[in-house]
C-alpha positions in Angstrom: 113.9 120.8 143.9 115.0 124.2 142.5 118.8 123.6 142.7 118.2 120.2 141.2 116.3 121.2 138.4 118.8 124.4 137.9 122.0 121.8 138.2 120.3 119.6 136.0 119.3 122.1 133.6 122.6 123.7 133.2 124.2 120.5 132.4 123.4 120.2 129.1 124.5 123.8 128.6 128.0 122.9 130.8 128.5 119.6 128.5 128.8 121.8 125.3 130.9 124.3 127.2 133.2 121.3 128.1 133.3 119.6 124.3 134.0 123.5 123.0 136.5 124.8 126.3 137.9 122.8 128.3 137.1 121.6 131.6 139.4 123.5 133.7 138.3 126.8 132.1 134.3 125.6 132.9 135.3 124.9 136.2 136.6 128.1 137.1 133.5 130.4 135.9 131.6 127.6 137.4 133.4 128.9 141.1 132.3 132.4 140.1 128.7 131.9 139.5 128.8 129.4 142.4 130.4 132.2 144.6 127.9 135.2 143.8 124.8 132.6 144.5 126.2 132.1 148.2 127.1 136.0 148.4 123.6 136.5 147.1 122.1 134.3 149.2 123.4 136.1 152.5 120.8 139.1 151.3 118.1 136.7 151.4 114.3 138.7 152.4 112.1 136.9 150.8 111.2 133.5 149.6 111.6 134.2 145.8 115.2 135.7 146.6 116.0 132.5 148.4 114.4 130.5 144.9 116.5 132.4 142.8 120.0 132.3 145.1 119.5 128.5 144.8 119.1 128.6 141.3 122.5 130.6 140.9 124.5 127.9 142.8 123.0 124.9 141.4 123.8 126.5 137.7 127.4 127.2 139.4 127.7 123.8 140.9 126.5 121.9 137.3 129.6 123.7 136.3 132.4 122.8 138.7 130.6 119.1 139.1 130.2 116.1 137.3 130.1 117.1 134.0 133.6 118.7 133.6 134.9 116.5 136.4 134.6 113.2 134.7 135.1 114.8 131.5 138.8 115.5 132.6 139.5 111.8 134.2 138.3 110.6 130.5 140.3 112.6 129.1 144.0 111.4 131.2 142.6 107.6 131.8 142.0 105.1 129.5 142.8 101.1 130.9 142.0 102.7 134.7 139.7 104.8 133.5 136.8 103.3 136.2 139.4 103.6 139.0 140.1 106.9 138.8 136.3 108.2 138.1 136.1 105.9 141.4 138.5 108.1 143.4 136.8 111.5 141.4 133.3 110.2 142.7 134.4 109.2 146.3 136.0 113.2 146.5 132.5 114.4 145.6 130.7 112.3 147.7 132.9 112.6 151.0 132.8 116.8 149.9 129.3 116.8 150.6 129.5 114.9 153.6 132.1 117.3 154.8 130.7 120.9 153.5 127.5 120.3 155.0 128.2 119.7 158.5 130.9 122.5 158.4 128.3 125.4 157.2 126.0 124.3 159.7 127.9 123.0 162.4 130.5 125.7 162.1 130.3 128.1 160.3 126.7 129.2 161.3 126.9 129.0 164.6 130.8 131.1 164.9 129.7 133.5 162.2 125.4 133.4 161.7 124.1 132.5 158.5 124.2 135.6 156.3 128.2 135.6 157.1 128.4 131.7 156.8 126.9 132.5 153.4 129.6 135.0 152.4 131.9 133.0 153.1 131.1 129.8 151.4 131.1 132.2 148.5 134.5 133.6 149.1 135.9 130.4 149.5 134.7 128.8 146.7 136.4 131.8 144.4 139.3 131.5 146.7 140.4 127.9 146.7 138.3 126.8 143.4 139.5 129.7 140.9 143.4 128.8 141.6 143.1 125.4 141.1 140.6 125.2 138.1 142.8 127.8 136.3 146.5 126.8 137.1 146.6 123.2 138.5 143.7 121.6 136.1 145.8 120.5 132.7 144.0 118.7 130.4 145.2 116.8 126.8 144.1 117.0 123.9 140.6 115.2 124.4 140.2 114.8 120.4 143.3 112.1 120.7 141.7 108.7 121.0 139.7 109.9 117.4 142.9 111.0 115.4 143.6 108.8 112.6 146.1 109.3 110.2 145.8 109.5 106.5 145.3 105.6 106.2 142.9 105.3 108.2 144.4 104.2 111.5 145.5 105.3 114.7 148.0 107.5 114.8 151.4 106.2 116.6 150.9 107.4 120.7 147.4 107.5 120.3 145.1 105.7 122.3 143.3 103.4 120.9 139.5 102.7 120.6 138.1 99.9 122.8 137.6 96.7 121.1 134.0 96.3 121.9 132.3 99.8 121.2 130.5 100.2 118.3 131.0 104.1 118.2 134.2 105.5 117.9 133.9 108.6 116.3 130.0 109.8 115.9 128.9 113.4 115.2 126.4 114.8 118.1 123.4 115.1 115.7 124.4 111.1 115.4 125.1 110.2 118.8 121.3 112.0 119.5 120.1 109.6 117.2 121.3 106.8 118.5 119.1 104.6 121.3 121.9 104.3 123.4 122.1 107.5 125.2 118.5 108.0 125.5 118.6 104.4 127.2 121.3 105.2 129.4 119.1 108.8 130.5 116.1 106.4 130.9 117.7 104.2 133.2 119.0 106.2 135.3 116.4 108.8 135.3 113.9 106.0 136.6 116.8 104.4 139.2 117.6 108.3 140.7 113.8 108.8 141.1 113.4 105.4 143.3 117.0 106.2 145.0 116.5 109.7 145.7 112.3 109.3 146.7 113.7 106.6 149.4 116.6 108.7 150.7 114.5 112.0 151.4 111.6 109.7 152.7 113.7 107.8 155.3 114.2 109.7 157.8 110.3 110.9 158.0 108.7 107.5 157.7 111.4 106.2 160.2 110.4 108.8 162.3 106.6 107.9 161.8 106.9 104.1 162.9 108.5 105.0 166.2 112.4 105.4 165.9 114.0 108.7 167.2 115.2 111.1 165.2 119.1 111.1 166.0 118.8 107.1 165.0 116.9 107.6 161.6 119.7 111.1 160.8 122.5 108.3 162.0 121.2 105.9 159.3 120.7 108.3 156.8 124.6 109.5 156.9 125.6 105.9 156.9 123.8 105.5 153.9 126.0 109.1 152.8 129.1 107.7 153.8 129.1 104.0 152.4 127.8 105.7 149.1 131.0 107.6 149.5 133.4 104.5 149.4 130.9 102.7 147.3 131.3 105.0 144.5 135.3 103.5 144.4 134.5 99.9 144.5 132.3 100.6 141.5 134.7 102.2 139.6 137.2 99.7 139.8 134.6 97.0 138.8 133.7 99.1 135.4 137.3 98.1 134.7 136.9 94.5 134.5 132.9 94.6 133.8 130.8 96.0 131.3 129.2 99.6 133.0 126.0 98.3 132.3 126.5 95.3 134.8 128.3 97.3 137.6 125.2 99.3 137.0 122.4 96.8 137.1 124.1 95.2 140.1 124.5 98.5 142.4 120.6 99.0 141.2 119.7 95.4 142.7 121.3 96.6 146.0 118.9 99.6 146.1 116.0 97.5 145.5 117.3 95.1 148.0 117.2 98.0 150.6 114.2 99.4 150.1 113.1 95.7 150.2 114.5 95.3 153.5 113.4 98.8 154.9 109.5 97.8 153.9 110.3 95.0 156.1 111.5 97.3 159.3 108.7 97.7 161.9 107.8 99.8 164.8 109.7 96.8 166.9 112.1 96.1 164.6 115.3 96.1 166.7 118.5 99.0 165.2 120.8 96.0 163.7 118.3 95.8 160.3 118.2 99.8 160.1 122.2 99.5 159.9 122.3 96.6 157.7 119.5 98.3 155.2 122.2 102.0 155.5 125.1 99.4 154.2 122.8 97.7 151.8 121.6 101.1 150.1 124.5 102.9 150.8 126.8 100.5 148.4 124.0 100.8 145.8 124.0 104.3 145.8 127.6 104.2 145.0 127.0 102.9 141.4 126.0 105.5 139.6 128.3 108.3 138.7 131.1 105.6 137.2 128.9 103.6 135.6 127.2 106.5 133.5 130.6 108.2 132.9 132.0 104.9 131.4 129.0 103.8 129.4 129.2 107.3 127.7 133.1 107.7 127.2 133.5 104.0 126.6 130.5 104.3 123.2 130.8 107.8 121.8 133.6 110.3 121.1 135.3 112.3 123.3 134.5 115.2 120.6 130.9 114.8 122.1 131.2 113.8 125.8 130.3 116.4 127.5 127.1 117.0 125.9 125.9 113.4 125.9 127.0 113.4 129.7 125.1 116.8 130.3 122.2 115.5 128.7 121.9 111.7 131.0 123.0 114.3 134.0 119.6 116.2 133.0 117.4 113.2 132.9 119.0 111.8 136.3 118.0 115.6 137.9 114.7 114.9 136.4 114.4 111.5 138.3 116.2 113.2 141.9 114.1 116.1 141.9 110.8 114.5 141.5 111.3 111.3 143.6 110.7 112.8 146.9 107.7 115.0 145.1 105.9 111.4 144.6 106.9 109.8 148.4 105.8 112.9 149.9 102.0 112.9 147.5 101.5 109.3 148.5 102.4 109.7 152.4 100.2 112.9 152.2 97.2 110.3 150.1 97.8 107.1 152.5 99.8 108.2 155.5 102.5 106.4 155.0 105.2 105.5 152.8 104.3 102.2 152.2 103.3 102.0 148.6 105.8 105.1 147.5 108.3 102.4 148.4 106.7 99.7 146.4 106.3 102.1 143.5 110.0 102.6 143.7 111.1 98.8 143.7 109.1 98.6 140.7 111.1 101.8 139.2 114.5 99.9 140.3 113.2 97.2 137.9 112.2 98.9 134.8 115.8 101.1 135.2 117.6 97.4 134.7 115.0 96.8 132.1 116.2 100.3 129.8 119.9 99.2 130.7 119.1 96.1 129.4 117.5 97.2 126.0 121.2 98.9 125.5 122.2 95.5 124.4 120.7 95.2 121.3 122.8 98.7 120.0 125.9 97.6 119.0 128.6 99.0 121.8 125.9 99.6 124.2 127.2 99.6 127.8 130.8 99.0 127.0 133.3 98.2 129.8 
């Protein structure tokens, strides 16, 4: 919950950075303060040292993640723009899935954990520094708002999508506007179900009789699918509105947790596997849907910000998800109605994303 909370937190903070610096120049302090968490954490003796540590690398990793990431695709893309945030996404997602069995697999057992530590520090300075600082480039990301003296575009410069209403919006604007608080809302509520069912799953699996190596195998196929997911999705926000490629990966996660409510103590594996595919290409949706409805509606002179600002609500929604499942299995022993809870949570998420449509622009493509 701490790193959450810090990543989340330091979003908003990162976005500005990104509107005022540049992405690859966030990125590389970003690799610093991630780097001095991990070192820091390797001295670890009591609790609140372990607190604090984890606060360091979330605020590090809000700074070499999503925020400055997709910040930098919307700056180079325009007509592929979903693609590539697709491919971005899929590297994040297949990152984690990589990192984490690494340090613990690896690294821990050669080295023990203070040095695993140290050198998960090292190595993000190492490798991350470099390539923020010297293979990063990034355009000028005020281009698609230049206009000439006329009034219109200048020759070169890309254009604004036909269908968004905001072009070229000042921040104190953009706050005003329902949009972006719509697109934190919905996403916010969808993160809290998503995030309350993943951390619950392999527990309540575990409490209705499957082993734990099956429920951990289902919960990484979840991971992975997510990974590949996330590309699918971003393709689709290139023929589709984000909004819809958004509402439909939510149905899928409301589908899953339909079907796990369904799983029983006899339930044979073939439904846990279909329910991991089911979630897993829901969970996929989010990261290019809520870069594109953001890039796609307000100027680039404000991206980072707006995006630091849905990325804070969505921390809200993933840090306190699993706060709830774990309150209502500790109330009812079980996870029952946490799950029901969170189908309803799915629904009012494609309720706010549906409000967008009355702003003019909302959800663009």
């Amino acid at each position: 919950m701490f790193w959450s909370m810090a990543v989340g937190g330091a979003s908003i903070l990162v976005g500005k950075a990104v509107d005022k610096y540049r992405p690859g120049a966030v990125i590389s302090v970003g690799s610093i303060i991630t780097g001095i968490g991990f070192l820091s954490l390797s001295y670890i003796e009591t609790p609140l040292h372990f607190y604090l540590g984890y606060i360091i690398v979330g605020i590090g990793n809000a700074a070499i993640g999503q925020v400055p990431s997709t910040a930098l695709v919307s700056e180079w893309f325009n007509n592929k723009r979903g693609f590539a945030l697709g491919i971005m996404s899929t590297g994040i997602g297949l990152g984690g899935l990589i990192i984490s069995p690494l340090a613990s697999g690896v690294l821990i057992p050669l080295l023990g954990w203070r040095k695993a530590y140290q050198s998960l520090g090292m190595l993000a300075c190492i490798i991350i520094v470099p390539l923020a600082l010297f293979v990063i480039r990034s355009k000028d990301m005020h281009q698609n708002d230049r206009k000439d003296a006329g009034g219109n575009f200048e020759r070169g410069a890309i254009a604004p999508e036909k269908d968004s209403g905001i072009v070229d919006v000042t921040l104190k604007k953009a706050l005003a506007s329902s949009l972006i608080w719509l697109v934190a809302a919905s996403y916010l509520l969808s993160q809290f179900a998503a995030t309350g069912t993943l951390q619950s799953l392999v527990p309540h699996l575990n409490d209705i009789g499957f082993s734990a190596t099956i429920s951990a195998s289902i919960l990484g196929m979840v991971g992975l699918v997510s990974s590949f997911s996330k590309l699918f999705f971003g393709w689709l926000c290139d023929f589709i509105r984000a909004k819809y490629a958004f509402i439909l990966g939510v149905f899928f996660q409301a589908l899953g947790t339909l079907i796990l409510l369904q799983v029983k103590p006899s339930s044979h594996t073939p439904i846990l596997w279909f329910f991991a595919f089911i979630m897993g290409v829901g969970s996929g949706s989010w990261l290019p849907a809520m870069s594109i409805s953001i890039s796609r509606n307000f100027s680039s002179r404000t991206y980072g910000t707006l995006f630091g600002l849905a990325n804070f609500a969505l921390s809200i929604g993933l840090a306190t998800g699993p706060l709830f499942a774990g309150f209502i299995s500790d109330m009812n022993g079980s996870y029952h109605w946490a799950f029901i809870v969170f189908i309803g949570f799915y629904l009012l998420s494609i309720v706010t994303a549906l409000l967008g449509q009355a702003t003019k622009g909302a959800y663009a493509k």
